[in-house]
C-alpha positions as CSV (number, residue, x, y, z in Angstrom):
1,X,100.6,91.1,83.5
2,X,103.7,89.8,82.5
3,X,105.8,92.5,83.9
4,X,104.6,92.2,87.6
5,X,105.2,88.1,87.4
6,X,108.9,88.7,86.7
7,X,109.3,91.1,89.2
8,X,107.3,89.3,91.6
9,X,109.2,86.3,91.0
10,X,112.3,88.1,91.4
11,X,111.7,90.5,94.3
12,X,110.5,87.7,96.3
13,X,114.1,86.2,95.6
14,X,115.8,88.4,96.4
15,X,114.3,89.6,99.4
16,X,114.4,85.9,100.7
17,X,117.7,85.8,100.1
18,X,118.5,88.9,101.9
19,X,116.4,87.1,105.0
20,X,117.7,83.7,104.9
21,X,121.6,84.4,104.7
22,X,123.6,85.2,106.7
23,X,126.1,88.3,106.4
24,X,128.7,86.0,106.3
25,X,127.8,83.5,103.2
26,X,128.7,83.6,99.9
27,X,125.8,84.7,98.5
28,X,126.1,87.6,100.7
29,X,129.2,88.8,99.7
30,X,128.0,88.9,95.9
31,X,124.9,90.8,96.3
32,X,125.0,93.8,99.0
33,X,122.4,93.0,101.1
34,X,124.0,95.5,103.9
35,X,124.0,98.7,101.8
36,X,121.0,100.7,103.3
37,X,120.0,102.3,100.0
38,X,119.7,98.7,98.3
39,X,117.6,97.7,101.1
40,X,115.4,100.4,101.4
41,X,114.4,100.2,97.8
42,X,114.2,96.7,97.5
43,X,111.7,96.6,100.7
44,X,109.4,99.2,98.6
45,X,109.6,97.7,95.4
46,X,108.7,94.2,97.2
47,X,105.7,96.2,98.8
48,X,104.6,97.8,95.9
49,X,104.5,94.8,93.7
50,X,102.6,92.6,96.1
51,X,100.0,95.2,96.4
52,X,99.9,95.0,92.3
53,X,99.8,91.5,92.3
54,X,97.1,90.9,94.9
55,X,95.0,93.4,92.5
56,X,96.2,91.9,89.1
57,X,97.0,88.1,88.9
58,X,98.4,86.3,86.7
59,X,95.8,84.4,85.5
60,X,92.6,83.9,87.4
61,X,90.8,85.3,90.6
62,X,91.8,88.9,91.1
63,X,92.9,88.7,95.4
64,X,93.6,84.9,95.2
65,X,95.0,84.2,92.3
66,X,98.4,85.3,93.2
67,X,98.0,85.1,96.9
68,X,101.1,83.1,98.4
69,X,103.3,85.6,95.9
70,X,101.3,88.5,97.3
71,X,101.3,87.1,101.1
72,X,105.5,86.4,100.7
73,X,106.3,89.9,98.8
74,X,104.1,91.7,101.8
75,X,106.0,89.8,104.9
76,X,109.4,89.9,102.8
77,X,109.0,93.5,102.2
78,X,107.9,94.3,105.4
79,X,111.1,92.3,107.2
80,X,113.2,94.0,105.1
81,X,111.7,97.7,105.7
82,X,111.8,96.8,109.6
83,X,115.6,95.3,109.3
84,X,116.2,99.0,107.3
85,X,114.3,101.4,110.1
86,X,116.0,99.6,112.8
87,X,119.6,99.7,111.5
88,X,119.6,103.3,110.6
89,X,117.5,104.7,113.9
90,X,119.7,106.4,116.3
91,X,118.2,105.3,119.4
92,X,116.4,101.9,120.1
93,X,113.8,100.7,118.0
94,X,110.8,99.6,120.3
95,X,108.6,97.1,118.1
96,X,105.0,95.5,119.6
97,X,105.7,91.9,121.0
98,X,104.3,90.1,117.7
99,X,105.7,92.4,115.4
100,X,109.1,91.4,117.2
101,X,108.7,88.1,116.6
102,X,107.3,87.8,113.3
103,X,109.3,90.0,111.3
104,X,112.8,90.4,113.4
105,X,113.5,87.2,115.2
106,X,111.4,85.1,112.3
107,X,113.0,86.4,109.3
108,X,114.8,83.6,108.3
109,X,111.3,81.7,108.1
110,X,110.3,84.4,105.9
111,X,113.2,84.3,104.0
112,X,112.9,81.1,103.4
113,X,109.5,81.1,102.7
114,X,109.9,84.0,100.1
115,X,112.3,81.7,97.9
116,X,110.2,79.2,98.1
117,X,107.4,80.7,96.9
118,X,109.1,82.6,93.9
119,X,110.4,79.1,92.8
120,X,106.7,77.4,92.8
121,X,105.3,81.0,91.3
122,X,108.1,80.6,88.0
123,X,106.9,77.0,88.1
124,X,103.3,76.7,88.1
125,X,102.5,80.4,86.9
126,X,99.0,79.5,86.1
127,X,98.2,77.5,89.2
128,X,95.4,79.2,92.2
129,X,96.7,81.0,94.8
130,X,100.6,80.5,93.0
């Protein structure tokens, strides 16, 4: 569907642009990326629409015909739910040792990786596993 490829395009965006800057960069200061509300839905939404795109692609192979948009939108969303949970908890947030890694101290990778996937999904909509 047409729908779900905007917003996958999108979502992946702007969750890698939430991961990859900084608090302090321009693009920062024009989209909230701090306000916990904004990040909370945007971490569900991302969620949500990878788990619709993994089941409806495109064009192709239901599962891999979307998969790098599906793979980003999960690790993007994920990062971003994590970054939410940990900055609202009270008391300490005690992740697993990968799950540390991965998603807290590698989120500019996933950031990063998120734009660029969103950028080859608008380009080659049509292409397998884009």
């Amino acid at each position: 569907m047409v729908q779900f490829y905007f917003l996958s395009v999108m979502l992946n965006l702007l969750v890698g642009i939430m991961l990859a800057f900084n608090e302090n960069s321009v693009v920062s200061k024009i989209i909230d990326t701090k306000d916990r509300l904004f990040q909370l839905i945007v971490g569900l939404l991302a969620l949500f629409v990878a788990l619709i795109k993994m089941l409806s692609p495109m064009d192709g192979i239901p599962f891999f015909g979307d998969f790098l948009p599906f793979l980003a939108g999960l690790l993007g969303g994920a990062s971003v739910l994590i970054q939410y949970f940990s900055t609202r908890s009270s008391e300490e947030l005690v992740l697993p040792g990968l799950v540390q890694v991965v998603f807290v101290e590698g989120k500019l990778y996933i950031g990063a990786g998120c734009i660029f996937v969103s950028v080859l999904h608008f380009v080659f909509p049509f292409v397998l596993f884009l």
